[in-house]
C-alpha positions, -999 to +999 in steps of 0.1 A: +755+186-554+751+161-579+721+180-601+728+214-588+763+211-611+747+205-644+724+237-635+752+261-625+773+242-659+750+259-682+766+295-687+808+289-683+805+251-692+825+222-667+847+234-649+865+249-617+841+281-617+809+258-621+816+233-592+824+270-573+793+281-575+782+249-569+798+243-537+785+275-526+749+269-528+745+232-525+777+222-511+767+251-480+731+234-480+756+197-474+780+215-447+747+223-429+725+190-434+759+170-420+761+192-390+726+196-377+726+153-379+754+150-366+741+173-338+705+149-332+728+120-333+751+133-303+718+143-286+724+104-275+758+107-264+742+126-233+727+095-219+751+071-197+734+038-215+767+027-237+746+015-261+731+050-269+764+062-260+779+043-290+752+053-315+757+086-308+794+080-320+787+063-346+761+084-356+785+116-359+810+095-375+790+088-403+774+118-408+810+139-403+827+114-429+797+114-455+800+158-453+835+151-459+834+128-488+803+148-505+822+178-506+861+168-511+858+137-525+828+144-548+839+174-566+870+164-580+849+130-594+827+152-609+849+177-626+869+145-641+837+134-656+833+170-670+801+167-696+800+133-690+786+134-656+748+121-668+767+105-696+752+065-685+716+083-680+692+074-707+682+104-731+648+110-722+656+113-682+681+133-696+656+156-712+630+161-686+659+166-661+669+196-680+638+206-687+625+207-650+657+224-639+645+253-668+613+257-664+601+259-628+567+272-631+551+243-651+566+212-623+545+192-603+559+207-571+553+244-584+518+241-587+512+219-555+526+242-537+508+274-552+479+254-548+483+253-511+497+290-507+461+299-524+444+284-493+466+282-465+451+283-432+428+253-443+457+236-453+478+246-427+452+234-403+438+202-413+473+195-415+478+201-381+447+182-366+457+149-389+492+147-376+476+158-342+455+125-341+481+106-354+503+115-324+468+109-295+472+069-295+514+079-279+494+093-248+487+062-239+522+046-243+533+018-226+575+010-221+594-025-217+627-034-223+642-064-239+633-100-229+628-129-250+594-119-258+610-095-285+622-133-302+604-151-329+585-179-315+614-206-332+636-189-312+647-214-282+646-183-254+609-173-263+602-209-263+618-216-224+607-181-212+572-194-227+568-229-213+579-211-178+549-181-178+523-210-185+535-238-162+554-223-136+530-191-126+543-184-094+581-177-113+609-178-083+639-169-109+638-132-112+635-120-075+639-087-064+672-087-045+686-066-019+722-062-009+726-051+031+754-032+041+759-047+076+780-065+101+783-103+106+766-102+142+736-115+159+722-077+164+726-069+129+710-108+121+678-098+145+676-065+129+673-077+095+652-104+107+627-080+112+631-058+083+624-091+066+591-095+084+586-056+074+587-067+034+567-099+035+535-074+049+540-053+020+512-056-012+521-077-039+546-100-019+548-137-024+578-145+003+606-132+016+641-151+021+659-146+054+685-129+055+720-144+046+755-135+046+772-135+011+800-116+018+823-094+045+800-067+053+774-077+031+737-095+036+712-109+008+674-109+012+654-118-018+616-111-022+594-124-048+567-109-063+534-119-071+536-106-103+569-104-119+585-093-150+584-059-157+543-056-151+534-021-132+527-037-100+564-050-103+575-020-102+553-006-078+568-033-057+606-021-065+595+015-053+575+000-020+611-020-012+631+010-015+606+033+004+604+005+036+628+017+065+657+000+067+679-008+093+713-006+071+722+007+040+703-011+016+703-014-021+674-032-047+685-049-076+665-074-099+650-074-134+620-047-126+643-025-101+670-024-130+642-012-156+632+012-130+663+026-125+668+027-164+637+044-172+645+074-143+683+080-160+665+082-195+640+104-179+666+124-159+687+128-189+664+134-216+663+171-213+696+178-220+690+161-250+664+176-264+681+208-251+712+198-275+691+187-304+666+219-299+693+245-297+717+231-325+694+229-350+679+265-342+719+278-344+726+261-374+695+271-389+698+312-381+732+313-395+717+296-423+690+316-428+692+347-409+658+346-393+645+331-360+612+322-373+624+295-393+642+273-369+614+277-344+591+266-371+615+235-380+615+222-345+578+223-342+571+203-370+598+181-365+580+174-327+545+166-349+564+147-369+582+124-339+547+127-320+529+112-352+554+086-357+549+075-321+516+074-325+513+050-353+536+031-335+516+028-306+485+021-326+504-007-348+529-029-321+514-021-289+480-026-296+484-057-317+476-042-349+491-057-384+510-087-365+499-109-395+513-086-419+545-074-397+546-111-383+551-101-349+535-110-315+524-079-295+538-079-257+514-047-256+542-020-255+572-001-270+604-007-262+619+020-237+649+037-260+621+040-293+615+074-287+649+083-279+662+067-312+635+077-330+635+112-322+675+112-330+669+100-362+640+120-370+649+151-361+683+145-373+666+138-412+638+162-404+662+188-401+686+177-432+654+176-453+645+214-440+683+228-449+680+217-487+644+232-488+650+264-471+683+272-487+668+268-518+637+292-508+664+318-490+684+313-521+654+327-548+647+354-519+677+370-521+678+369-556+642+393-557+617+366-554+585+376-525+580+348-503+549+329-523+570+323-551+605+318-533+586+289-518+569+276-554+612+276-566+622+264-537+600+234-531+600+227-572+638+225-568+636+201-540+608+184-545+629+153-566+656+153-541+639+152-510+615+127-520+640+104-542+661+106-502+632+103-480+625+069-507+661+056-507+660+060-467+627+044-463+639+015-481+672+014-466+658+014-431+623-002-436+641-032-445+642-040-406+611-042-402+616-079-422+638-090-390+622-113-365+632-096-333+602-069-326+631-041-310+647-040-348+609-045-366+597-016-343+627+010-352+629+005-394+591+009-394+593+039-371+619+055-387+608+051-422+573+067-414+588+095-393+608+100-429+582+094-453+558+118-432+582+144-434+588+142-469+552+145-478+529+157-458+552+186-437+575+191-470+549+195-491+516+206-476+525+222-438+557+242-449+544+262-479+511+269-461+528+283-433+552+301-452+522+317-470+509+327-436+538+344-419+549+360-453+578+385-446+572+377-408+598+344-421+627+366-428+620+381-387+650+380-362+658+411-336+681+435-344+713+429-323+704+388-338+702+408-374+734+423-366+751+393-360+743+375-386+753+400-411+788+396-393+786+356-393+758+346-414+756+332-453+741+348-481+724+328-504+728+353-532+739+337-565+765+358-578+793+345-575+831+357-573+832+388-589+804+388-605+792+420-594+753+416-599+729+392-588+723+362-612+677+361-618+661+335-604+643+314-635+608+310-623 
């Protein structure tokens, strides 16, 4: 909003019909950007975890109250400053300002991107395979959840949960603990007697405690592992327990059964997630743009984008790469909710990045542009905004990867590479190629979809109210 005003303030001068026109081209691309984050963010209100629950609150909070503010609170601040709205600016950014928003075939972004519409299946391809192997190392992805390992080493926690690995191998205060639905009598004692006997033969088992009463109704049988923690044959241990016949109800709790459990509700309820995310972007994106094409293309790259992000990831914390840099220590995997949150946030920003590009290409479309140089405008136009946000958020968010706790490191350096990679090399390189390559096959949707977005859609024609002809796009 804030240098699409000056642009449409050239012809009338500040004013009421300036910040219209404004609000319906920029403050459209804003209504859009709020609601399609707000949408990834409430992707993680699906999931039972409260703290993913509460992010996904506070997530469309923020982005509901920033729409709000950006286009109530924003305009009338901006047509009280009338002329004077770059008046603190210095002269010369003042000057090429103006001058880029006049002359759109000389910028930096024009010509990048002609450069790549001249070639763009290379383009388009290399572009592809680098983000492809950028995303191969997340195959191999290992999961763990919080423990004091995450903890600087000055941190008392690590230190304990240290001195206890290497002195105390065979660790007796995480068992894996079973609760017995079953009568106080001596049937229901020899019974579990013997299921006892049942999980001491079973691989990985150190000993088994008998079985005690803790309660009316209830029993308590604790078996420790060989290996604890949350190591894979801990685990396997946790699914042995619970496949053993039992002779009463019987449930397994414990420190690897409860990241069990956690990792199966993630898994069970990621779909709907992604289903959410998927589908609202690809809504908000057709009645946006009118074509099917697009979205579809939006959530692809968005999905390279995540998958590179998680790749470097991989590469960097879980193989133990940069820890003198980072200053971390390696526990050799990711935490469990990364590429939930990270895939919010990214496809959230992804997608906010892709409205204020393609409105700005649909925008020059309508107005007569083909599709080549629609995309030159559009991604000149963009180019300083998008990058100057993906910069600001970057810095914003990368600042965590200063804290000592790895969980915190591990999501501000994830999330400002999933935005940085966005900006640059999908914004600027994989967009415009494929763009080039579909050609009018971007504009596509079926008829009865055609039909319906004539009836619901937006037009990003520039006339305004009135007006009676289309205003030319300067190119």
């Amino acid at each position: 909003i804030v240098p699409r005003y000056p642009e449409e303030m050239a012809p009338p001068g500040p004013g009421l019909e300036a910040m219209t026109r404004t609000l319906r081209t920029a403050g459209k691309s804003v209504l859009f950007s709020a609601i399609t984050v707000a949408a990834a963010l409430a992707g993680l209100m699906i999931f039972p975890q409260r703290f993913l629950f509460s992010m996904g609150v506070a997530g469309v909070l923020v982005a509901g109250v920033a729409g709000v503010v950006a286009l109530v609170v924003l305009p009338a601040v901006i047509l009280l400053l009338g002329h004077r709205i770059n008046a603190l600016a210095p002269r010369s950014w003042r000057r090429r300002s103006e001058e880029a928003d006049l002359v759109l075939t000389s910028g930096f972004w024009y010509r990048l991107s002609r450069a790549v519409m001249r070639r763009p299946g290379p383009v388009a391809a290399v572009t592809a395979i680098v983000l492809v192997v950028f995303a191969l190392p997340a195959f191999g992805i290992n999961f763990t959840s919080v423990d004091a390992g995450v903890l600087p080493t000055s941190a008392s926690a690590r230190q304990v949960a240290d001195t206890i690995a290497d002195e105390f191998p065979e660790d007796r205060s995480q068992p894996n603990f079973l609760a017995v639905a079953a009568p106080d009598t001596p049937e229901a004692a020899a019974a579990l007697a013997a299921y006892a006997d049942d999980l001491r033969a079973l691989p990985g088992v150190v000993t088994v405690t008998e079985p005690a009463v803790v309660g009316p109704g209830t029993w308590r049988i604790d078996v420790f592992a060989a290996e604890g923690g949350l190591s894979d044959p801990a685990q396997a241990l946790v699914a042995d327990i619970r496949d053993a016949p039992a002779p009463f109800p019987t449930q397994v709790g414990g420190l690897a059964a409860s990241f069990v459990d956690q990792k199966d509700s993630l898994a069970a309820h990621l779909p709907w997630a992604i289903l959410i995310v998927a589908a609202t972007t690809i809504v908000a994106l057709f009645v946006m743009t009118g074509s099917v094409i697009l979205p579809l293309k939006a959530v692809v790259m968005n999905l390279l984008t995540l998958g590179a992000t998680l790749g470097i990831l991989v590469w960097i914390f879980q193989d133990g790469r940069l820890e003198g840099l980072l200053q971390y220590d390696s526990v050799g995997a990711l935490d469990l909710t990364q590429p939930i949150l990270l895939g919010a946030l990214a496809f959230g920003l992804s997608t906010d990045y892709a409205v204020f590009l393609l409105s700005r290409i649909k925008e020059a479309h309508d107005g007569g542009a083909d599709t080549t140089d629609a995309v030159a405008v559009g991604l000149q136009r963009t180019g300083r905004i998008v990058t100057a946000a993906a910069l600001l958020f970057a810095i914003a968010i990368g600042a965590f990867a200063t804290s000592q706790i790895t969980l915190i490191k591990e999501l501000g350096v994830g999330t400002a590479l999933a935005v940085l990679i966005d900006a640059t090399i999908i914004r600027a390189l994989l967009v415009p190629a494929l763009m080039a390559m579909f050609g009018r096959w971007n504009w596509w949707a079926p008829a009865p979809l055609r039909r319906l977005h004539g009836r619901i859609g937006f037009s990003e024609s520039l006339d305004g109210p009135g007006d009676g002809e289309t205003r030319p796009v300067r190119a």
